[in-house]
Each structure stands twice: as C-alpha cells, then as structure tokens.
PDB file of N, H, CA, C and O in Angstrom:
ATOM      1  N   UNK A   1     102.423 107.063 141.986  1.00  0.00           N
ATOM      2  CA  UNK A   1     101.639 106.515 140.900  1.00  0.00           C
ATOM      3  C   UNK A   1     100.988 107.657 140.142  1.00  0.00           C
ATOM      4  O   UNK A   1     100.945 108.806 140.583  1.00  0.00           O
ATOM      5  N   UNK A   2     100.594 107.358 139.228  1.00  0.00           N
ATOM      6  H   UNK A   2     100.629 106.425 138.870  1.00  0.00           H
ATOM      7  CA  UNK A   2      99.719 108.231 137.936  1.00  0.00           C
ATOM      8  C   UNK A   2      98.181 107.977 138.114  1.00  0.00           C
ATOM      9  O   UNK A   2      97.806 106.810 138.226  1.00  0.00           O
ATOM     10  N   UNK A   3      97.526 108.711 138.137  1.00  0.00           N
ATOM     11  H   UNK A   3      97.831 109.659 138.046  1.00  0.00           H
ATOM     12  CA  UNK A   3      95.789 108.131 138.184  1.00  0.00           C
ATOM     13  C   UNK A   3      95.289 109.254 137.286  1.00  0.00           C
ATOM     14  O   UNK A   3      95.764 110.384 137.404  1.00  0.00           O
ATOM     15  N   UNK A   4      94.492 109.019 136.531  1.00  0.00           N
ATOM     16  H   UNK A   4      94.106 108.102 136.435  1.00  0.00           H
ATOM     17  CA  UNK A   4      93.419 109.560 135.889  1.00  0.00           C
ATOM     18  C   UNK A   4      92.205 109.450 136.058  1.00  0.00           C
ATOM     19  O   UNK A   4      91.559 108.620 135.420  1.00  0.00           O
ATOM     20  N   UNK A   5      91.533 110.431 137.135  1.00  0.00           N
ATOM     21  H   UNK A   5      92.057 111.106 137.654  1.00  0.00           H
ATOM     22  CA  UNK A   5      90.431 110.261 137.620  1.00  0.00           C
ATOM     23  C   UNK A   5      89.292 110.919 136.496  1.00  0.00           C
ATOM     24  O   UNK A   5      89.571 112.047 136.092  1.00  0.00           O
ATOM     25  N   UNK A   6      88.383 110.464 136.115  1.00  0.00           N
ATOM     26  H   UNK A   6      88.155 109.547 136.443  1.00  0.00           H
ATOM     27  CA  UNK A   6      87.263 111.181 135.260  1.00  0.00           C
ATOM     28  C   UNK A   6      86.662 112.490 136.533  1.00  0.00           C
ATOM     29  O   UNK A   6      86.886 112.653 137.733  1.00  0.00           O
ATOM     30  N   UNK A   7      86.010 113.062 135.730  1.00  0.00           N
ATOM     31  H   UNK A   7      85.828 112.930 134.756  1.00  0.00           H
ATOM     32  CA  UNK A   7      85.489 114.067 136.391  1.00  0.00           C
ATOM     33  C   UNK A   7      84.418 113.610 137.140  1.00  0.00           C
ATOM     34  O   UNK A   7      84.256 113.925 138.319  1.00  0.00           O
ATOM     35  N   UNK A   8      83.519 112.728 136.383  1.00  0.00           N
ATOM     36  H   UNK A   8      83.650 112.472 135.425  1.00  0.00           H
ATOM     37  CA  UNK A   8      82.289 112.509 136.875  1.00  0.00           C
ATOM     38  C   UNK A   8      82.512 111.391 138.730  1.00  0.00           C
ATOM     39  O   UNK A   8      81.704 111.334 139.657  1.00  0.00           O
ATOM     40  N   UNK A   9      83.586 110.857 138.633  1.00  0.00           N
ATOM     41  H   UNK A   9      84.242 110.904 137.880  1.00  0.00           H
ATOM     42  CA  UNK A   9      84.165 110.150 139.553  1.00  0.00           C
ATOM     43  C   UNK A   9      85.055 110.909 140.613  1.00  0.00           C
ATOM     44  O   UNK A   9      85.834 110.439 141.442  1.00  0.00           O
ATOM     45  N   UNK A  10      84.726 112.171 140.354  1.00  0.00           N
ATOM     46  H   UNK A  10      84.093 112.552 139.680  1.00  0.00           H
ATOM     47  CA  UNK A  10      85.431 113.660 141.262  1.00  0.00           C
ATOM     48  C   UNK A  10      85.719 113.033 143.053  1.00  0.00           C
ATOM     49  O   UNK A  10      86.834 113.047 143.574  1.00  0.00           O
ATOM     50  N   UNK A  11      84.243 112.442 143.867  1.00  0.00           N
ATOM     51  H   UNK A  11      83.337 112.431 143.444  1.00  0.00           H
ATOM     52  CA  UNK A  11      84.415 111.764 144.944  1.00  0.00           C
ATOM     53  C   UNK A  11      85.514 110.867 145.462  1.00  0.00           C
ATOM     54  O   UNK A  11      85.865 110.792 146.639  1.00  0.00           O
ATOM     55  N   UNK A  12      86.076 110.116 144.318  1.00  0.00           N
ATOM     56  H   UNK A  12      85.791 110.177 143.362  1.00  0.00           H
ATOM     57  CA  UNK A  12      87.467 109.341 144.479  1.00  0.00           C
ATOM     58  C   UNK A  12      88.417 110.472 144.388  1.00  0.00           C
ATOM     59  O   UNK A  12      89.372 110.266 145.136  1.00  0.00           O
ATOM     60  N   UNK A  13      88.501 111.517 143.788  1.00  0.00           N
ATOM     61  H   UNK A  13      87.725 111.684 143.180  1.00  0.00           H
ATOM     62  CA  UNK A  13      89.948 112.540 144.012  1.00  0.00           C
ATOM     63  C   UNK A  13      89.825 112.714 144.899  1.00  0.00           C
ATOM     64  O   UNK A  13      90.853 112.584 145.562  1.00  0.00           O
ATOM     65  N   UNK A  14      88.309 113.218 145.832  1.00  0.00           N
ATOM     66  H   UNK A  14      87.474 113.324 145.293  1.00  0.00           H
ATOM     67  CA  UNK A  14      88.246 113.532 147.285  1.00  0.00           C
ATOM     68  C   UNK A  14      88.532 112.916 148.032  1.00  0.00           C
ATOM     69  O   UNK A  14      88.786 113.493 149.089  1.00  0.00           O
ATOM     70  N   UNK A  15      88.692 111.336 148.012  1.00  0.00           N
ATOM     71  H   UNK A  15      88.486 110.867 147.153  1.00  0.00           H
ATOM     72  CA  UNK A  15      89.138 110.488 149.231  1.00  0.00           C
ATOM     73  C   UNK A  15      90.948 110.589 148.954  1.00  0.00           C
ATOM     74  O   UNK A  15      91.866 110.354 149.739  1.00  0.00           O
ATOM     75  N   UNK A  16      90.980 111.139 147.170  1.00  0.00           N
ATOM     76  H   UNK A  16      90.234 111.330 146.532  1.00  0.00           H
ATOM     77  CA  UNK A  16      92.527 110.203 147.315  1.00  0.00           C
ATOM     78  C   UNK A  16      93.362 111.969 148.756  1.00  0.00           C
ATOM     79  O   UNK A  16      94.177 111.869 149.674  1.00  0.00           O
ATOM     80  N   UNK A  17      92.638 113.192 148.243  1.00  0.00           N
ATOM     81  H   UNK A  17      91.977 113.273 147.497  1.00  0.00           H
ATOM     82  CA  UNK A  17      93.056 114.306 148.940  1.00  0.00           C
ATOM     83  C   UNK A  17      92.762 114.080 150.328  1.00  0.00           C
ATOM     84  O   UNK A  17      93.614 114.657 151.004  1.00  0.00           O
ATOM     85  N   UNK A  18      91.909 113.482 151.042  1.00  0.00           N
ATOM     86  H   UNK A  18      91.217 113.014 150.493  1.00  0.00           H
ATOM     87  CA  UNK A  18      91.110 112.648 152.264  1.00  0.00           C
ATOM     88  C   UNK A  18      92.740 112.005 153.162  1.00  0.00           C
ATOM     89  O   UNK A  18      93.234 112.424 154.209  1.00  0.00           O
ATOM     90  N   UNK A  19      93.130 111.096 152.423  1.00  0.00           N
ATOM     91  H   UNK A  19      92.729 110.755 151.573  1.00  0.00           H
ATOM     92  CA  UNK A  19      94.010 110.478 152.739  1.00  0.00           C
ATOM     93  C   UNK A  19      95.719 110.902 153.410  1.00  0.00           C
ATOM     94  O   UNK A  19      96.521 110.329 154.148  1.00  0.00           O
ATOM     95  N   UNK A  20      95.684 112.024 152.774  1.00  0.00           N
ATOM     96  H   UNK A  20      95.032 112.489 152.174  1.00  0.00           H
ATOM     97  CA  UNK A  20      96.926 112.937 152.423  1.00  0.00           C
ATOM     98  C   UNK A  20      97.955 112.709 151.961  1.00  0.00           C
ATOM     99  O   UNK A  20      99.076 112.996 152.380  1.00  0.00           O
ATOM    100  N   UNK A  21      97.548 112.016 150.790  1.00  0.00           N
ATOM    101  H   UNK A  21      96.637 111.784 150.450  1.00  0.00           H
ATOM    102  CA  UNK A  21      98.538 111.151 150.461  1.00  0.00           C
ATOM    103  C   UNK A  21      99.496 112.151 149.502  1.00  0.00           C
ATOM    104  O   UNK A  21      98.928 112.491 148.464  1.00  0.00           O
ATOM    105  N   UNK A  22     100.848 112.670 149.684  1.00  0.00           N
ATOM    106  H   UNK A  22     101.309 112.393 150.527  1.00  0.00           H
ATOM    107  CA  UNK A  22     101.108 113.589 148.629  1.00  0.00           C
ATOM    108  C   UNK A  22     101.150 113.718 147.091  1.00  0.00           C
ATOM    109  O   UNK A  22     101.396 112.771 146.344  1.00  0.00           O
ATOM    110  N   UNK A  23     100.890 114.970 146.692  1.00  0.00           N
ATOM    111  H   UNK A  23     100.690 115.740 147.299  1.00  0.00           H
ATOM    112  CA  UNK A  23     100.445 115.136 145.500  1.00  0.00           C
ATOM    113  C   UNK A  23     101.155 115.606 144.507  1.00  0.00           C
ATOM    114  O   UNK A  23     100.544 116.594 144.102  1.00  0.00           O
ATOM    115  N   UNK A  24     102.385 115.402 143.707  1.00  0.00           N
ATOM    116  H   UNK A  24     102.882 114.599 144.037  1.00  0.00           H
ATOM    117  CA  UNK A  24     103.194 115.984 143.594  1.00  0.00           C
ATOM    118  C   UNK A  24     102.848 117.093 142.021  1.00  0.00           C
ATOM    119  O   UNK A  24     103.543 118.036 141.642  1.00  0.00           O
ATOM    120  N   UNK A  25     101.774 116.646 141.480  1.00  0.00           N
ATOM    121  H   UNK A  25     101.210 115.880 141.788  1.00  0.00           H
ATOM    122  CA  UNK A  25     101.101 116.796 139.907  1.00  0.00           C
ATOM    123  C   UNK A  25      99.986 116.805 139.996  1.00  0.00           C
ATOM    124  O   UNK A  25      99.318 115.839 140.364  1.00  0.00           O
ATOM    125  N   UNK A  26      99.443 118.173 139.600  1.00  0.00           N
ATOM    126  H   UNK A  26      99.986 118.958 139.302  1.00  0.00           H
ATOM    127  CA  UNK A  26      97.571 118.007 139.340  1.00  0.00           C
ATOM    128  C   UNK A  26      97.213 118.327 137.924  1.00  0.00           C
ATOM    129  O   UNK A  26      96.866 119.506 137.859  1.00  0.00           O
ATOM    130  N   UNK A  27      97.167 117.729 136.777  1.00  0.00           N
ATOM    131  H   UNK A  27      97.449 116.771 136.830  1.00  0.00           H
ATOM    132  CA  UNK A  27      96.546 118.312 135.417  1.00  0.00           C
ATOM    133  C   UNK A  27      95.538 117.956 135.351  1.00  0.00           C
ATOM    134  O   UNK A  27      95.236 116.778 135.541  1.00  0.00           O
ATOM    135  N   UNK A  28      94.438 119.189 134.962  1.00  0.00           N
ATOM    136  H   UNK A  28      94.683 120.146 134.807  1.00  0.00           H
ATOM    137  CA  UNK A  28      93.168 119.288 134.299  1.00  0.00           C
ATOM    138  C   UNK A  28      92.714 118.688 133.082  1.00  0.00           C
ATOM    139  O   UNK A  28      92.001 119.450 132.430  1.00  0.00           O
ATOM    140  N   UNK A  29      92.888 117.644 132.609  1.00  0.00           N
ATOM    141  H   UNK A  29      93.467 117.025 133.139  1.00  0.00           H
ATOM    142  CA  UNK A  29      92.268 117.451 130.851  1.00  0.00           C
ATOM    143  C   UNK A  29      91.204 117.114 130.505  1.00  0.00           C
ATOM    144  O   UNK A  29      90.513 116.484 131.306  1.00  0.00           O
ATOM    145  N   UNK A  30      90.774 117.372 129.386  1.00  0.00           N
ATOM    146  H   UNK A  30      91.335 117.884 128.735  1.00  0.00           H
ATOM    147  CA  UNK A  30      89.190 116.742 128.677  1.00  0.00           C
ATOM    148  C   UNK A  30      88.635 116.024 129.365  1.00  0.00           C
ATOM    149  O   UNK A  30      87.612 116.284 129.999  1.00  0.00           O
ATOM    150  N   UNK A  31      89.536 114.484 129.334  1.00  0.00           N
ATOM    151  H   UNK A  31      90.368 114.273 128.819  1.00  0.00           H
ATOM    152  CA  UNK A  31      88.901 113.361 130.128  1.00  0.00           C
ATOM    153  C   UNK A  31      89.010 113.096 131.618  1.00  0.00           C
ATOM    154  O   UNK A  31      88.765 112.058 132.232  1.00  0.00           O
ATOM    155  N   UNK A  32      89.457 114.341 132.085  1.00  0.00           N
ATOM    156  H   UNK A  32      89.656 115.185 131.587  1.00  0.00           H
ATOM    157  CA  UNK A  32      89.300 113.990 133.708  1.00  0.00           C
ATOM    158  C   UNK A  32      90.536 114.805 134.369  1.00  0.00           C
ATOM    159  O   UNK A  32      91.019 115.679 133.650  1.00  0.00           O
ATOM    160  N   UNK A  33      90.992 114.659 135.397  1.00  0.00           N
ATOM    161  H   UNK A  33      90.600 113.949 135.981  1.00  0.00           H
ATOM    162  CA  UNK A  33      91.968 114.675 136.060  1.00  0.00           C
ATOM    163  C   UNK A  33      93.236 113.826 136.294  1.00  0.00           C
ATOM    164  O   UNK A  33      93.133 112.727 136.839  1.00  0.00           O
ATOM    165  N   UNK A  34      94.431 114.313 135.891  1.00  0.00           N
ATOM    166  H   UNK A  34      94.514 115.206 135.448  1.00  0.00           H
ATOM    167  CA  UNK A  34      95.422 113.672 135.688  1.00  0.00           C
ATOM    168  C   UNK A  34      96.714 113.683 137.213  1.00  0.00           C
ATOM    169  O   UNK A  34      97.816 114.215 137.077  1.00  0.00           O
ATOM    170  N   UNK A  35      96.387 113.174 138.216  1.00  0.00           N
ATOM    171  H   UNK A  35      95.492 112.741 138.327  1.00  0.00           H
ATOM    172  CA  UNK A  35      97.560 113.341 139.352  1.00  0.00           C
ATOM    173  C   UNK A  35      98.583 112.402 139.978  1.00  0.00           C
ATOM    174  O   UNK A  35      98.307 111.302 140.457  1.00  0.00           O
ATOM    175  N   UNK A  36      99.845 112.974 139.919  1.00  0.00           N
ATOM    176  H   UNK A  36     100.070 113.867 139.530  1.00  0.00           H
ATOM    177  CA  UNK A  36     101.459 112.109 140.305  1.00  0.00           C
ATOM    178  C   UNK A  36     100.593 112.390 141.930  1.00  0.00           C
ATOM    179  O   UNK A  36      99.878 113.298 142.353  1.00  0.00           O
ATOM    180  N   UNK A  37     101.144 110.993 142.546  1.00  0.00           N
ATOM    181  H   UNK A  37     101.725 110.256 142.202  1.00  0.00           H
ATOM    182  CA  UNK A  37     100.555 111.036 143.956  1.00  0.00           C
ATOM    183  C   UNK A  37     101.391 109.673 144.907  1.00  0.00           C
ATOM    184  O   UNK A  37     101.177 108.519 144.537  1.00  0.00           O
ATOM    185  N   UNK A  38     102.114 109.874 145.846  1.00  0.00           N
ATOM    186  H   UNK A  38     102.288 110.812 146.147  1.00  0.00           H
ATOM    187  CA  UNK A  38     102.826 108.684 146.551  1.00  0.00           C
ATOM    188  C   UNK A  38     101.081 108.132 147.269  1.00  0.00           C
ATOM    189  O   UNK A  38     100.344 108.619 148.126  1.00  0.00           O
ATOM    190  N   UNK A  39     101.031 107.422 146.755  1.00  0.00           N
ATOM    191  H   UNK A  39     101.629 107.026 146.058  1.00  0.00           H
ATOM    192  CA  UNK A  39      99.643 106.715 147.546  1.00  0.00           C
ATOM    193  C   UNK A  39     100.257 105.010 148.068  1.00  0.00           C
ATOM    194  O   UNK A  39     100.859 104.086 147.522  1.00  0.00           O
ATOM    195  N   UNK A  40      99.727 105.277 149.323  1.00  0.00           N
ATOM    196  H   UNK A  40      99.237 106.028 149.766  1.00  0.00           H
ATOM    197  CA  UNK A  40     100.363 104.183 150.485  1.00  0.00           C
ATOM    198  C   UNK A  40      99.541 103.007 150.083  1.00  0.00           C
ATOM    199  O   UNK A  40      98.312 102.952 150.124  1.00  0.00           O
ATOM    200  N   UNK A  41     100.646 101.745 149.553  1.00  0.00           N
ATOM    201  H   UNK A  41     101.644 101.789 149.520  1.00  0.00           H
ATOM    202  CA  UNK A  41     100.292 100.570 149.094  1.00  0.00           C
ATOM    203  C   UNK A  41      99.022  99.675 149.412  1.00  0.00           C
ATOM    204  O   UNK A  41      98.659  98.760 148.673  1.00  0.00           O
ATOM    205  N   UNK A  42      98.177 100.152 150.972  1.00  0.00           N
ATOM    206  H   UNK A  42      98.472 100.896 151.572  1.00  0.00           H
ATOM    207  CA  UNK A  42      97.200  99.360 151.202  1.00  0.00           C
ATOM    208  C   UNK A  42      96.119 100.220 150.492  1.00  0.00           C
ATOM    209  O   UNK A  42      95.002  99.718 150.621  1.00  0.00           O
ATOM    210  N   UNK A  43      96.139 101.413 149.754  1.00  0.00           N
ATOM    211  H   UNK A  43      97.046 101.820 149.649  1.00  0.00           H
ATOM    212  CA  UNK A  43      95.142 101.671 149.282  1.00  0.00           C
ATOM    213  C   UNK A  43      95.230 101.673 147.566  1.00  0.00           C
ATOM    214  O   UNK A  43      94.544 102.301 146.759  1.00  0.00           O
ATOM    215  N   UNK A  44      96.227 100.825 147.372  1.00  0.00           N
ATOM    216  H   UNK A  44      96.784 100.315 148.028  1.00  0.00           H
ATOM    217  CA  UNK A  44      96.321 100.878 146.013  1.00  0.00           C
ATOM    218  C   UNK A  44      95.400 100.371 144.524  1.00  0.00           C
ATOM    219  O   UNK A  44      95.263 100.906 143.424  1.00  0.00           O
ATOM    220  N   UNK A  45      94.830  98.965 145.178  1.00  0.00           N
ATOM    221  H   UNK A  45      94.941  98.530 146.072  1.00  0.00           H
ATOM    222  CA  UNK A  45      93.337  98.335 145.265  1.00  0.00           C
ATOM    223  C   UNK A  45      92.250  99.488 144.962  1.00  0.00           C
ATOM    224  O   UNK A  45      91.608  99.646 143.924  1.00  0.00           O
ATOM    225  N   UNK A  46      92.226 100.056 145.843  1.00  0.00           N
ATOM    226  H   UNK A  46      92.748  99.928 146.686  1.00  0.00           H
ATOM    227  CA  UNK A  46      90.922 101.174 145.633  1.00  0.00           C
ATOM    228  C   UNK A  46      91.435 102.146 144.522  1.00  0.00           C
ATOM    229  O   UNK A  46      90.846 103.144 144.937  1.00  0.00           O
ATOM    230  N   UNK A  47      91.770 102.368 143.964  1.00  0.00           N
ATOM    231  H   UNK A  47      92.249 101.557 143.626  1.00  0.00           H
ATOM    232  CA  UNK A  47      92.415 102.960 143.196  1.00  0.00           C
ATOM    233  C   UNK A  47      92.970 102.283 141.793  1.00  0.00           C
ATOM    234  O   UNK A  47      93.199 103.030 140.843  1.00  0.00           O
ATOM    235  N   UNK A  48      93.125 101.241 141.707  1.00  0.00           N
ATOM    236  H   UNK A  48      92.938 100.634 142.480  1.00  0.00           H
ATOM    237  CA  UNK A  48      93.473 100.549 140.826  1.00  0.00           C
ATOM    238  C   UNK A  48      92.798 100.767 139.301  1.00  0.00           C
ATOM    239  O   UNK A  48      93.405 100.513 138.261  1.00  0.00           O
ATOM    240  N   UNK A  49      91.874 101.116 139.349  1.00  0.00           N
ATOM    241  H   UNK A  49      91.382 101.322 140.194  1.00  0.00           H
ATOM    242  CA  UNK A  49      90.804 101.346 138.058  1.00  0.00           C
ATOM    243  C   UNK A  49      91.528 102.820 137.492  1.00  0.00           C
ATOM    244  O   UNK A  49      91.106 103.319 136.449  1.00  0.00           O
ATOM    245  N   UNK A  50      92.374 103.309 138.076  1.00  0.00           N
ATOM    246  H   UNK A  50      92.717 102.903 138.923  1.00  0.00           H
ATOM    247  CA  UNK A  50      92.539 104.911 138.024  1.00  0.00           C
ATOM    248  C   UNK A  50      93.682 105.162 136.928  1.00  0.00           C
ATOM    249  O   UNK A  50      93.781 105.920 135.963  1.00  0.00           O
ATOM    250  N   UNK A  51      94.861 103.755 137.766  1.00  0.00           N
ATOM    251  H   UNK A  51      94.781 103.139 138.550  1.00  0.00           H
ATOM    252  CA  UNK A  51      96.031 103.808 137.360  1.00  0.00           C
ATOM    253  C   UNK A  51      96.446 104.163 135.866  1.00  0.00           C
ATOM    254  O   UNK A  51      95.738 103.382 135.230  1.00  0.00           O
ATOM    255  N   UNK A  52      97.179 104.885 134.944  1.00  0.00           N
ATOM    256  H   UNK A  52      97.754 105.519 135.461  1.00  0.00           H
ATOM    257  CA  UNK A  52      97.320 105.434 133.893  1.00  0.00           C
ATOM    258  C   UNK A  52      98.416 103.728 133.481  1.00  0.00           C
ATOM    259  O   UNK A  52      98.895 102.843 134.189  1.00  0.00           O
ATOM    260  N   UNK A  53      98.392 103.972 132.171  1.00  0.00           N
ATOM    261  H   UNK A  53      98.002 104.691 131.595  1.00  0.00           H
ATOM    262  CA  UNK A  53      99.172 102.721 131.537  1.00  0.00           C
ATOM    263  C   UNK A  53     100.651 102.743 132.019  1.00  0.00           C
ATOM    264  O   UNK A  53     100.983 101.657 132.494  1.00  0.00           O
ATOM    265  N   UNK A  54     101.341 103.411 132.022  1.00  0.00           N
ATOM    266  H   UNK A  54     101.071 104.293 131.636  1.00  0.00           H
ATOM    267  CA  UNK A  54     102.906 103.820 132.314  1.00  0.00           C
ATOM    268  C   UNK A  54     102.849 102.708 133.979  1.00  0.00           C
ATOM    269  O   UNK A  54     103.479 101.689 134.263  1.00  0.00           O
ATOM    270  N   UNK A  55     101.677 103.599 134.865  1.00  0.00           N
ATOM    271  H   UNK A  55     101.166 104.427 134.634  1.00  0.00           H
ATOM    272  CA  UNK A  55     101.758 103.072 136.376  1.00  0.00           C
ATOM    273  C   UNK A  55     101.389 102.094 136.801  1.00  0.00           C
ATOM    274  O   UNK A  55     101.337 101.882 138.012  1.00  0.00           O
ATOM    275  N   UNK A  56     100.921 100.976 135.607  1.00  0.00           N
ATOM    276  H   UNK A  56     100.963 101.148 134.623  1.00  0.00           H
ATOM    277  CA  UNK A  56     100.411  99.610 135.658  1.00  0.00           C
ATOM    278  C   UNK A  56     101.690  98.815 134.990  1.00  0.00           C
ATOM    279  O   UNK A  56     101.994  97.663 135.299  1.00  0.00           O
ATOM    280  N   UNK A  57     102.432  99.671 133.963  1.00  0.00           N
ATOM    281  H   UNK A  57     102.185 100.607 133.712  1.00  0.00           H
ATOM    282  CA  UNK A  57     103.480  98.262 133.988  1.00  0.00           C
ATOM    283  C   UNK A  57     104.723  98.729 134.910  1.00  0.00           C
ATOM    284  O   UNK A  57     105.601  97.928 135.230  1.00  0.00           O
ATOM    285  N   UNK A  58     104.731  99.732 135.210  1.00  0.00           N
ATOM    286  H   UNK A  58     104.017 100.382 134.950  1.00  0.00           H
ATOM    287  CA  UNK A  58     105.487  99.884 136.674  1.00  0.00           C
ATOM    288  C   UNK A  58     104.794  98.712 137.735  1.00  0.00           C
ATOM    289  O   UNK A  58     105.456  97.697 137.948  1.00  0.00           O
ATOM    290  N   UNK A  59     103.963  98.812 138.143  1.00  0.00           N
ATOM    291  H   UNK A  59     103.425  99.637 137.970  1.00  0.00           H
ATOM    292  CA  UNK A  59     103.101  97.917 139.552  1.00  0.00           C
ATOM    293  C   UNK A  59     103.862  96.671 139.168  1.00  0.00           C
ATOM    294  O   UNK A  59     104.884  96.228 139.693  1.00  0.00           O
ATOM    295  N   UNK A  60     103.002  96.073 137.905  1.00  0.00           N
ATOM    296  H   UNK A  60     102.173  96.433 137.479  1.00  0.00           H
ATOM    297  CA  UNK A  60     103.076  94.832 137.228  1.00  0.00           C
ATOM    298  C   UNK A  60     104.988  94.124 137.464  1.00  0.00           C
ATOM    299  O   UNK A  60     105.388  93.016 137.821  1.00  0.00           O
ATOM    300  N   UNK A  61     105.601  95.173 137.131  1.00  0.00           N
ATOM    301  H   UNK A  61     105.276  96.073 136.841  1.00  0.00           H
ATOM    302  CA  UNK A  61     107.413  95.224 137.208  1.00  0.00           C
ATOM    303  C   UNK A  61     107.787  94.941 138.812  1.00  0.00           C
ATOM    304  O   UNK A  61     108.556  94.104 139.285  1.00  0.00           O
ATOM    305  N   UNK A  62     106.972  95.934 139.464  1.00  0.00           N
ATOM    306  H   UNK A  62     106.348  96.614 139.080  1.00  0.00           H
ATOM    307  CA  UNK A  62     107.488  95.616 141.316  1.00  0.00           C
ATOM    308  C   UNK A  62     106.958  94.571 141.717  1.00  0.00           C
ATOM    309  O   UNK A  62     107.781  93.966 142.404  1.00  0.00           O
ATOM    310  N   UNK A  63     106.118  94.098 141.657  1.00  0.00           N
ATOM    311  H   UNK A  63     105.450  94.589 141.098  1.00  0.00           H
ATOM    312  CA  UNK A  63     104.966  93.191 141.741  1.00  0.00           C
ATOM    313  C   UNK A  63     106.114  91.733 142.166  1.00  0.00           C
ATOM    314  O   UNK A  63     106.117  90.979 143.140  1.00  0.00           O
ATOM    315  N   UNK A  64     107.076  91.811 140.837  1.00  0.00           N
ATOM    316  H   UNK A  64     107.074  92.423 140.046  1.00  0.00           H
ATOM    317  CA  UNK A  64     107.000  90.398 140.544  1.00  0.00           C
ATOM    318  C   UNK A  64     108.803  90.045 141.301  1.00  0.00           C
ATOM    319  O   UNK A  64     109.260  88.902 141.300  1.00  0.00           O
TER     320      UNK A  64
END
C-alpha cells in the first residue's frame, strides 16, 4: 500500500516501522511522508486514514 503520513503524525510511521512491515519506498515531501509498504491486512484499519488515493481504489477493487 501507499500511505502518506503527515509529519506532525510522525508516531504512526513509528508503529508502521514497529511492525516490520516492509518498506519498499520512503519519500520526504512538504506534506509529510510518502511510503510503498506490504502492511499485513489486520492492520490495515489503523492505517486507513493514511492510504494515498491510487491505494484506496486498489482496496475498494480487492475488497469486492
């Protein structure tokens, strides 16, 4: 998945690195942190607020 974490929300990058979930992409931008990451489906929920547009109509697509 894609997540765009804000900066100020830095503590959620720390759990998603916490987890070990691999990381395959880390970009720095204006509005936050931008990271490609295989994150294991039961924590996807917690994370959900993160998801970049591309990785929500992906979900939305497997989903169904």
């Amino acid at each position: 998945v894609s997540l765009l974490v804000p900066y100020e929300d830095g503590a959620r990058l720390n759990e998603l690195y916490a987890l070990g979930a691999p990381i395959s992409e880390r970009v720095d931008r204006p509005d936050g942190v931008l990271v490609r990451a295989l994150l294991p489906y039961a924590e996807l929920r917690r994370f959900a607020q993160y998801l970049v547009a591309e990785a929500r109509a992906e979900t939305a697509q497997s989903s169904r």
